[in-house]
MOPAC internal coordinates of N, CA, C and O (Angstrom, degrees):
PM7 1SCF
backbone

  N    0.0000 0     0.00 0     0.00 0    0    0    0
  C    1.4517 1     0.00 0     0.00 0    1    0    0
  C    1.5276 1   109.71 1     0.00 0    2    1    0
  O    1.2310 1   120.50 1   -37.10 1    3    2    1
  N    1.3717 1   116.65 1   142.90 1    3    2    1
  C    1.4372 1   113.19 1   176.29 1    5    3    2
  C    1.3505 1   105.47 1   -84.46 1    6    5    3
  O    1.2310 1   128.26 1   -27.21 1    7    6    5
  N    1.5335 1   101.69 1   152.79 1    7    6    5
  C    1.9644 1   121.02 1  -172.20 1    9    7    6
  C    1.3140 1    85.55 1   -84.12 1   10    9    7
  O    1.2310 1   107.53 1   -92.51 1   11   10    9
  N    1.5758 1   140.86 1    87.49 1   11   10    9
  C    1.1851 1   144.91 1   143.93 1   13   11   10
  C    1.8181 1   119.60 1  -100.87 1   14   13   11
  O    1.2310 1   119.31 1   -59.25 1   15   14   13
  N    1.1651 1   118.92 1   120.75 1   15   14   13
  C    1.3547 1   125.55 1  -176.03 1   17   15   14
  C    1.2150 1    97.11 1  -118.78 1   18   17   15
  O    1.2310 1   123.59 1   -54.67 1   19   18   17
  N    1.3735 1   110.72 1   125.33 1   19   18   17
  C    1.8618 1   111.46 1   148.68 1   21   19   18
  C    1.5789 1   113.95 1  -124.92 1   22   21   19
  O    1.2310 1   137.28 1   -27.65 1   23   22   21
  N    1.8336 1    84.13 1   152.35 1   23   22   21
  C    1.7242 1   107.67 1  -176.27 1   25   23   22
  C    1.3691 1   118.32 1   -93.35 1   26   25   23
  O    1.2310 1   126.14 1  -109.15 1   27   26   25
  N    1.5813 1   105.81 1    70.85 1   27   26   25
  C    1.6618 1   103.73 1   165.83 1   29   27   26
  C    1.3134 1   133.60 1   -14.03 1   30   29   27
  O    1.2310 1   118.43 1   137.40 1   31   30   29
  N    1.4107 1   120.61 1   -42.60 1   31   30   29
  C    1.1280 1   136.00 1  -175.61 1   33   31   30
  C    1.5380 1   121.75 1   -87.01 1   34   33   31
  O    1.2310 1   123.52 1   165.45 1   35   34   33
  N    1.2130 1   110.85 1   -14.55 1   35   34   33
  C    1.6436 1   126.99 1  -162.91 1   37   35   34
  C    1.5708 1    91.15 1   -78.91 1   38   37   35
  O    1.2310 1   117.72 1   -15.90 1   39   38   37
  N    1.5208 1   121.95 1   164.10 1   39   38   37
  C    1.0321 1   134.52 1   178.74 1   41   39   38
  C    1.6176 1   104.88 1   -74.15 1   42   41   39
  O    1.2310 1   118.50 1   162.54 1   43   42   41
  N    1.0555 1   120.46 1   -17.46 1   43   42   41
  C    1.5326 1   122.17 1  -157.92 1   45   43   42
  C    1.1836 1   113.84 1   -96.40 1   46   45   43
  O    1.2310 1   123.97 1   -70.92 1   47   46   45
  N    1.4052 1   109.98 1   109.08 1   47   46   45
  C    1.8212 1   100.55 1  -176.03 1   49   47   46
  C    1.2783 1   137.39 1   -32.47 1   50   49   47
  O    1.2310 1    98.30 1   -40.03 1   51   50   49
  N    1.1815 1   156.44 1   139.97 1   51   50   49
  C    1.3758 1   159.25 1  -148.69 1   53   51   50
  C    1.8615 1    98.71 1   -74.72 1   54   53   51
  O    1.2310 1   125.89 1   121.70 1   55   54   53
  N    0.8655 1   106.28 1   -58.30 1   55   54   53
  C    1.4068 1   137.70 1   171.26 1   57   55   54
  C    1.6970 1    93.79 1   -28.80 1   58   57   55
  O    1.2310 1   118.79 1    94.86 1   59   58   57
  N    1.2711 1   119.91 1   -85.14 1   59   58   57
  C    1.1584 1   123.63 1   152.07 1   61   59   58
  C    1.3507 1   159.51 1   -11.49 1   62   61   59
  O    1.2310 1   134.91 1   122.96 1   63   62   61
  N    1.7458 1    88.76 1   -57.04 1   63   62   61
  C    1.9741 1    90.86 1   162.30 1   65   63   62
  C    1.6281 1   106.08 1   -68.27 1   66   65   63
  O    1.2310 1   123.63 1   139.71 1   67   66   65
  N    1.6205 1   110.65 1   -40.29 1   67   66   65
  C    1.2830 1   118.58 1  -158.42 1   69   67   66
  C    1.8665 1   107.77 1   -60.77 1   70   69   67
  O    1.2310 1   128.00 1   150.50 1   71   70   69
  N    1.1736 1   102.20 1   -29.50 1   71   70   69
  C    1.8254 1   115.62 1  -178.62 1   73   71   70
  C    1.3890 1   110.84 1   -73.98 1   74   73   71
  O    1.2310 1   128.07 1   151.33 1   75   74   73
  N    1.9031 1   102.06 1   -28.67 1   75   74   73
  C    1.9249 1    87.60 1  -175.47 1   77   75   74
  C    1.5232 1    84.11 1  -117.41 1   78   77   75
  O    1.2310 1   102.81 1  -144.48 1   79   78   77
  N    1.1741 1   149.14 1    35.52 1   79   78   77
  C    1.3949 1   129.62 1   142.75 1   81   79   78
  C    1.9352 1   111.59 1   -88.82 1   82   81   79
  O    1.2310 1   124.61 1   163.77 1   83   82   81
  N    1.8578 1   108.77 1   -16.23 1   83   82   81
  C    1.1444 1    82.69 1  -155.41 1   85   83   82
  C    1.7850 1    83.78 1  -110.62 1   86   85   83
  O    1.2310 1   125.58 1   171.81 1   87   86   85
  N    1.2078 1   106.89 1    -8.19 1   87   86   85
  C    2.0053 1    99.70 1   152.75 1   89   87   86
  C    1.5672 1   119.09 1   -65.90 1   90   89   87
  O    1.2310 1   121.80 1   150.53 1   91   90   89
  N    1.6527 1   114.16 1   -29.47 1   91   90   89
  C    1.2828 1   112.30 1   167.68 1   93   91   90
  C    1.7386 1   119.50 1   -77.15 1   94   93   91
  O    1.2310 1   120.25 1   175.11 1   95   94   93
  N    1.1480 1   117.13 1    -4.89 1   95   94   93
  C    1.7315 1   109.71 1   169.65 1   97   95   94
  C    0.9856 1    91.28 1   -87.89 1   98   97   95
  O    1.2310 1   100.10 1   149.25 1   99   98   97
  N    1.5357 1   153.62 1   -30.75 1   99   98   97
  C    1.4075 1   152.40 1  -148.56 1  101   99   98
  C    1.2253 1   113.49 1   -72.24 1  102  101   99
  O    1.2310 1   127.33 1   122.59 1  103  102  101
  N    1.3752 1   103.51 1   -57.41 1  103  102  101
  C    1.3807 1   137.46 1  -169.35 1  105  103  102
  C    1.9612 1   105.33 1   -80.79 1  106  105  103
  O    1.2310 1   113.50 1   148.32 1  107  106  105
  N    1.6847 1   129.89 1   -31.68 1  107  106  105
  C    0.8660 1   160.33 1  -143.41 1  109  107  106
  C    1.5945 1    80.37 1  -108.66 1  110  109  107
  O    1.2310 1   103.09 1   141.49 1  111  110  109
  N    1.4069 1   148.65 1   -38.51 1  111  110  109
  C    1.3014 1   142.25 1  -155.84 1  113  111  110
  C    1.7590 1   116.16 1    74.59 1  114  113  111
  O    1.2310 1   126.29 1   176.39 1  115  114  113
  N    1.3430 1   105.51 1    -3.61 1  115  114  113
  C    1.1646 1    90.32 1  -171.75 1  117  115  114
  C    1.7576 1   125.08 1   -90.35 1  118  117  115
  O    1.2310 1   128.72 1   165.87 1  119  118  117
  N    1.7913 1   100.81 1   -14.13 1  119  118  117
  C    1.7013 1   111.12 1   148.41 1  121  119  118
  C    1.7530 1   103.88 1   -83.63 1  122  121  119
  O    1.2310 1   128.90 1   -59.18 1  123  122  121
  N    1.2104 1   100.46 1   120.82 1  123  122  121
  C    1.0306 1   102.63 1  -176.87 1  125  123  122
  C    2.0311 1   130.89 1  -107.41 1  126  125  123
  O    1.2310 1   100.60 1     4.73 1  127  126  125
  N    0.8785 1   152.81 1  -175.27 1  127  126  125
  C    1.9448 1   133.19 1   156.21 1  129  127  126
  C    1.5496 1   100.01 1   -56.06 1  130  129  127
  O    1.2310 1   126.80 1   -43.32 1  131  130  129
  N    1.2262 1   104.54 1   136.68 1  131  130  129
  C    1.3776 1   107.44 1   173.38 1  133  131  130
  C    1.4966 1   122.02 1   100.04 1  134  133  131
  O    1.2310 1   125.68 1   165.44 1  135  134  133
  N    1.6137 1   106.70 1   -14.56 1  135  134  133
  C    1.4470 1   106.83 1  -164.19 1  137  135  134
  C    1.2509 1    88.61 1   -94.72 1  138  137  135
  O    1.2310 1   129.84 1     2.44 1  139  138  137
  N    1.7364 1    98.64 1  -177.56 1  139  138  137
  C    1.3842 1   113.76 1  -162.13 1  141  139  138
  C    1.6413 1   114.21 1  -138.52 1  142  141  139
  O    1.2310 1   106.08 1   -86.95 1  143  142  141
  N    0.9459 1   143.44 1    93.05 1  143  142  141
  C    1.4133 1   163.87 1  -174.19 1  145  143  142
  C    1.4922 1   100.69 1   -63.26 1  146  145  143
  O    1.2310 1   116.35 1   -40.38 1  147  146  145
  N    1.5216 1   124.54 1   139.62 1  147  146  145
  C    1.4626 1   133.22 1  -173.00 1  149  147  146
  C    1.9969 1    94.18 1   -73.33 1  150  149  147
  O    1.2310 1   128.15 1   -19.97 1  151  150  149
  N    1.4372 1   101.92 1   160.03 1  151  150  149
  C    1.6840 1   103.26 1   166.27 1  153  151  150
  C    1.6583 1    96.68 1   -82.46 1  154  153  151
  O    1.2310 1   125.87 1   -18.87 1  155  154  153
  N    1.0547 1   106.33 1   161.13 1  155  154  153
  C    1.5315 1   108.38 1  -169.25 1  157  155  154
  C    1.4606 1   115.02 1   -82.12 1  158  157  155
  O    1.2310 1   116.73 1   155.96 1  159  158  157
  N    1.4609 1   123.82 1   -24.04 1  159  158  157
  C    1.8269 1   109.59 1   146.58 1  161  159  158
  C    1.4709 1   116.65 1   -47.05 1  162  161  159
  O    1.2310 1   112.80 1   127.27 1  163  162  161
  N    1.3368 1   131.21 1   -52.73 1  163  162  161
  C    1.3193 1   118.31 1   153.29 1  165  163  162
  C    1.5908 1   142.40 1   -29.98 1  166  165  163
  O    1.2310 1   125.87 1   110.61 1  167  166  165
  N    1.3825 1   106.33 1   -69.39 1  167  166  165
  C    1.3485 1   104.55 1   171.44 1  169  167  166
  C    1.4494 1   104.06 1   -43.78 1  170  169  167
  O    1.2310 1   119.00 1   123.54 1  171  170  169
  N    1.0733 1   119.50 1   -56.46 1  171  170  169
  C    1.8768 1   127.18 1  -140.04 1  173  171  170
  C    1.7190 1    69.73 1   -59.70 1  174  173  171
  O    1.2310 1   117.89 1   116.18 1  175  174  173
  N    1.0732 1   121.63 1   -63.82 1  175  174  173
  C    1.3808 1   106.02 1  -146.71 1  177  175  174
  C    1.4053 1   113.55 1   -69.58 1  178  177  175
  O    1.2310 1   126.49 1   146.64 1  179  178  177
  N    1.1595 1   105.13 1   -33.36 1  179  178  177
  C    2.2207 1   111.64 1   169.40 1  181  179  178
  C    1.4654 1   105.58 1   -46.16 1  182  181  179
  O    1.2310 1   119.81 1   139.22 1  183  182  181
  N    1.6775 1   117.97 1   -40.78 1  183  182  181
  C    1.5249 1   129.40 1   173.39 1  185  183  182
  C    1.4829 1   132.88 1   -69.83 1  186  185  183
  O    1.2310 1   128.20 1   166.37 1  187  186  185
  N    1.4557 1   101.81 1   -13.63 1  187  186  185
  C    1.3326 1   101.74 1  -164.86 1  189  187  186
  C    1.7117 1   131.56 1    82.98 1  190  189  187
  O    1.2310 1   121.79 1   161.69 1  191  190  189
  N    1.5267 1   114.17 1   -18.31 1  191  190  189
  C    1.5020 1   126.13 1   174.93 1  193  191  190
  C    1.4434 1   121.65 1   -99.02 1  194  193  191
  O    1.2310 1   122.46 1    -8.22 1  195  194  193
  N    0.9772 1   112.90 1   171.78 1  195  194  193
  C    1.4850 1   130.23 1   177.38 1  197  195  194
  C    1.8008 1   114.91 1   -60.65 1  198  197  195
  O    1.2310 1   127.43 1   -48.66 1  199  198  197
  N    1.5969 1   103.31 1   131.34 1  199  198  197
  C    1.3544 1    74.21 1   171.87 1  201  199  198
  C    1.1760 1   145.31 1   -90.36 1  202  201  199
  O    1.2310 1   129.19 1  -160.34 1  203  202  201
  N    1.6787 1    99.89 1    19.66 1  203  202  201
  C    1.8815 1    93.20 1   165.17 1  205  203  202
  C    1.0328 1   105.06 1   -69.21 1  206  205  203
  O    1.2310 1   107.38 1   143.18 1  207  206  205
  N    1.1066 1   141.13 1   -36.82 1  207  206  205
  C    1.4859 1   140.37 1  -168.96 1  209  207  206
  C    1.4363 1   103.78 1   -45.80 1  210  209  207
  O    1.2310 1   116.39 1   116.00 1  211  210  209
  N    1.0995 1   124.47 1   -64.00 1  211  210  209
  C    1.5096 1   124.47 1   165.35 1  213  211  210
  C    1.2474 1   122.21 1   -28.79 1  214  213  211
  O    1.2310 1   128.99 1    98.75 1  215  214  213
  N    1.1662 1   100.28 1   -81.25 1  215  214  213
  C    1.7872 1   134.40 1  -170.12 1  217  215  214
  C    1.6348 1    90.23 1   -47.87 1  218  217  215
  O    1.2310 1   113.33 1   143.27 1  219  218  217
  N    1.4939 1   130.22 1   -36.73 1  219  218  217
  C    1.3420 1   114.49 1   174.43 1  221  219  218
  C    1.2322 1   106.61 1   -97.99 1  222  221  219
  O    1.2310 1   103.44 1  -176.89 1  223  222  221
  N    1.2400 1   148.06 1     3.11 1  223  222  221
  C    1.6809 1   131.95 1   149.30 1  225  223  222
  C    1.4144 1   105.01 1   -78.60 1  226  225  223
  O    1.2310 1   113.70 1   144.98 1  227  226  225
  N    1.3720 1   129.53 1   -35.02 1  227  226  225
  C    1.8265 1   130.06 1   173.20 1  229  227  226
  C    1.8810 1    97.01 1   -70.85 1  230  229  227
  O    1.2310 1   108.32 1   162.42 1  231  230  229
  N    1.4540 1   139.44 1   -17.58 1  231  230  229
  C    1.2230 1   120.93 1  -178.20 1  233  231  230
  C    1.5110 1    95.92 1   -85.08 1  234  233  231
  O    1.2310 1   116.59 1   165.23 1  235  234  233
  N    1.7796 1   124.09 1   -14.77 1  235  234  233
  C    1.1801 1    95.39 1  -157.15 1  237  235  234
  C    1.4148 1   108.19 1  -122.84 1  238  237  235
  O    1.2310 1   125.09 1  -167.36 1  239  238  237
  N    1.5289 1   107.82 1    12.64 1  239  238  237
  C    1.5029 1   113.13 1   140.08 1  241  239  238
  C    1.3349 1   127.59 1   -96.12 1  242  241  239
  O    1.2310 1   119.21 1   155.37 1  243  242  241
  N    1.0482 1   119.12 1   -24.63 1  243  242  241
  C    1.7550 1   119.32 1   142.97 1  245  243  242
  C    1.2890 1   120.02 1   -28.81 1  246  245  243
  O    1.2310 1   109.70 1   113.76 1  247  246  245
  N    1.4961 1   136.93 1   -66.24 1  247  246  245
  C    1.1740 1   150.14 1   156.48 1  249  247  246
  C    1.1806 1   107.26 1   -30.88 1  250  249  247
  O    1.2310 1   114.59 1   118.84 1  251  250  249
  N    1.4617 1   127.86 1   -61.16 1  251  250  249
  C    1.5092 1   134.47 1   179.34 1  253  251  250
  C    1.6814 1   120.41 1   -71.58 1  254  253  251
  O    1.2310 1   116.48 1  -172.15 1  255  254  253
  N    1.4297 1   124.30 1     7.85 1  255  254  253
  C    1.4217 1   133.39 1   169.97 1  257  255  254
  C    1.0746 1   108.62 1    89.04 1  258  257  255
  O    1.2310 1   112.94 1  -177.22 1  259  258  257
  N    1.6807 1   130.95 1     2.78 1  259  258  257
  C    1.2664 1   128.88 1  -136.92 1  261  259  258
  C    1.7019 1    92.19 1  -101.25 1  262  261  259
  O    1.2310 1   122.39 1   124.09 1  263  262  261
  N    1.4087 1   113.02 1   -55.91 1  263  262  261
  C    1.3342 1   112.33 1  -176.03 1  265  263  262
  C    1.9045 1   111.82 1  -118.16 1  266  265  263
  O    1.2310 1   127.42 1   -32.81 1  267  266  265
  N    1.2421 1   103.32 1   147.19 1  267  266  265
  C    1.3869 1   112.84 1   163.22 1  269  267  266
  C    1.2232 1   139.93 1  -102.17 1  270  269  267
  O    1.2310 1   101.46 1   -99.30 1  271  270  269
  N    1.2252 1   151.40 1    80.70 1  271  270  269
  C    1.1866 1   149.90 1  -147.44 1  273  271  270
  C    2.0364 1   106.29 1   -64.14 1  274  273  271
  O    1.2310 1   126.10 1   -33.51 1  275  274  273
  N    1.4025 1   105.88 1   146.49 1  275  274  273
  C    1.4701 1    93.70 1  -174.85 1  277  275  274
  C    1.8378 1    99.39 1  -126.88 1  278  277  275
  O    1.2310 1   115.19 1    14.57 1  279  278  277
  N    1.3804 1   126.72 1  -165.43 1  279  278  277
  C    1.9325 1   115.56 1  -160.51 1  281  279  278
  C    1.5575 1    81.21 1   -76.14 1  282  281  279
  O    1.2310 1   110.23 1   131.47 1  283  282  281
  N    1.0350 1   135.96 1   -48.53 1  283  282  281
  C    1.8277 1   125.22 1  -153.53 1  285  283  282
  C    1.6250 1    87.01 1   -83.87 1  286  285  283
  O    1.2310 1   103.89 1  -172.12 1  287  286  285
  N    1.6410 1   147.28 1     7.88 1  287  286  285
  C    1.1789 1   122.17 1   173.42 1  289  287  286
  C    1.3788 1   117.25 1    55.75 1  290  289  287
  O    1.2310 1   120.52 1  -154.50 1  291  290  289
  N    1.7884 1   116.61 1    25.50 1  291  290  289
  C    1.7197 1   109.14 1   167.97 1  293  291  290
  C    1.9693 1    77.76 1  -114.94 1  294  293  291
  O    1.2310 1   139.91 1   -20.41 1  295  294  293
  N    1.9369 1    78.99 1   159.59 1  295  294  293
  C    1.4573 1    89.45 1  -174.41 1  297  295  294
  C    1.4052 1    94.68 1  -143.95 1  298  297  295
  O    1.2310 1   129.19 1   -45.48 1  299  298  297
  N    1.2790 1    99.90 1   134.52 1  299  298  297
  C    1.1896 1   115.77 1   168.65 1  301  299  298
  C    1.9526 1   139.66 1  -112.47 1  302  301  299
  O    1.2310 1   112.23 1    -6.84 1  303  302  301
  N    1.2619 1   132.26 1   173.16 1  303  302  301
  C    1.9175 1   119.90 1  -174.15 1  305  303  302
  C    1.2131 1    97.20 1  -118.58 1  306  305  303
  O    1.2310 1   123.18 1   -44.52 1  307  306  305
  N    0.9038 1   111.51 1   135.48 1  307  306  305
  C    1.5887 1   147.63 1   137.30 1  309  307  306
  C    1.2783 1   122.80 1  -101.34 1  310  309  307
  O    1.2310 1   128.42 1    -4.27 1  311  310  309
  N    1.4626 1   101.39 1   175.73 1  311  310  309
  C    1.6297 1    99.41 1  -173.16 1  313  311  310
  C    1.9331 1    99.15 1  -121.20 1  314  313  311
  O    1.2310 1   117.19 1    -5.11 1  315  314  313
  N    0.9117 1   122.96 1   174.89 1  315  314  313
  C    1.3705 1   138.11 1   171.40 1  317  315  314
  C    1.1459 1   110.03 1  -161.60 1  318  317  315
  O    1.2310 1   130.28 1    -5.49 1  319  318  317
  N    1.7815 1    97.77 1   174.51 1  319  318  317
  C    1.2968 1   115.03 1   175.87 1  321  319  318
  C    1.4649 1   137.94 1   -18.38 1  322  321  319
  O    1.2310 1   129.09 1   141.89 1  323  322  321
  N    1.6022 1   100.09 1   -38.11 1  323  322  321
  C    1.4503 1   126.62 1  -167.58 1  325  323  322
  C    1.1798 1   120.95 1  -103.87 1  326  325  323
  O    1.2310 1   122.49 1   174.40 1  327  326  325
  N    1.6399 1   112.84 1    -5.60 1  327  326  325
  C    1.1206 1    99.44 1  -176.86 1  329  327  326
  C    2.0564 1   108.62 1   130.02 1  330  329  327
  O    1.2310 1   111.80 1    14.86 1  331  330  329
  N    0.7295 1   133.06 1  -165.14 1  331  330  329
  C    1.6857 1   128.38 1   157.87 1  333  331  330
  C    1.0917 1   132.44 1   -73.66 1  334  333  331
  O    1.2310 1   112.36 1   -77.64 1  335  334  333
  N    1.4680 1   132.02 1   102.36 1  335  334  333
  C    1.3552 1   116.18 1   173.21 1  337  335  334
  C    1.5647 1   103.96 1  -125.51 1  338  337  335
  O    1.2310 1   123.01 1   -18.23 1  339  338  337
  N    0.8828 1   111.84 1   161.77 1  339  338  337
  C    2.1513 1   130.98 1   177.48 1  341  339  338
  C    1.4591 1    95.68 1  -108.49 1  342  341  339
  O    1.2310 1   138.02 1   -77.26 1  343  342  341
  N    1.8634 1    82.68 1   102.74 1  343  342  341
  C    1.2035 1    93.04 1   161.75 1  345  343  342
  C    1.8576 1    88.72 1  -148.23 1  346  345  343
  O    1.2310 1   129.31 1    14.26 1  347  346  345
  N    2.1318 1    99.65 1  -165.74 1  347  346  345
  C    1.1896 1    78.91 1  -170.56 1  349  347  346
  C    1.9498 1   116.80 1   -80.79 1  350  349  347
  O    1.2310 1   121.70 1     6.33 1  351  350  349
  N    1.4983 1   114.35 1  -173.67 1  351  350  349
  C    1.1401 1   101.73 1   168.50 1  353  351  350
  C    1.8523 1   122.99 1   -91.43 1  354  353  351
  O    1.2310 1   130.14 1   -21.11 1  355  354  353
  N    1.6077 1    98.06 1   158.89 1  355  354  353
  C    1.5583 1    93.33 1  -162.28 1  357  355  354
  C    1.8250 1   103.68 1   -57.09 1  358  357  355
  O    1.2310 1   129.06 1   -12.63 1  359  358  357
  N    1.4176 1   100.14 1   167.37 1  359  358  357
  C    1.3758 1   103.25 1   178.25 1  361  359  358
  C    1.0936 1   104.24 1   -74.30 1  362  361  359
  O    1.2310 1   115.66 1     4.75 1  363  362  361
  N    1.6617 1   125.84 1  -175.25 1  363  362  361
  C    1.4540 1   144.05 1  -152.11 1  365  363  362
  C    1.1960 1   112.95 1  -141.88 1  366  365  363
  O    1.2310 1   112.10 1   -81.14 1  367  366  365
  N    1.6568 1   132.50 1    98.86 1  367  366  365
  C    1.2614 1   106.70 1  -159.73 1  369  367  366
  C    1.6267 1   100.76 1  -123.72 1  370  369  367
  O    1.2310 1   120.10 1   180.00 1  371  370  369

């Protein structure tokens, strides 16, 4: 399970902590190539929230190059050129 905590109470949208805690495992090494990120009906529910809440911290590293969503919605890291991004993994042939 990922060490993700959110502060209901905090001013900061949920949406929010959830987008820079899971750019900070990224960046942290601890999502790593190869790993595997929950689909966001999952998380929400490992979290306790809704899954827009998800689906809008996954739209808004999507937006940011960071993650790629694939048809079953599991996502996985690799590394590239640039550095780490979550996306899916290459196919297998």
């Amino acid at each position: 399970m990922l060490p993700l905590h959110l502060q209901p109470q905090s001013h900061v949208p949920l949406y929010i902590q959830l987008r820079d805690q899971l750019r900070a495992l990224v960046h942290a090494g601890d999502l790593r190539p190869g790993d595997r990120i929950p689909a966001s009906r999952e998380l929400a529910t490992m979290l306790g929230v809704h899954r827009t809440t998800v689906a809008n911290a996954y739209a808004e590293l999507e937006s940011e190059g960071l993650i790629q969503g694939t048809w079953d919605a599991v996502r996985s890291l690799r590394e590239n050129g640039n550095g780490l991004k979550i996306t899916p993994p290459a196919p297998q042939f």
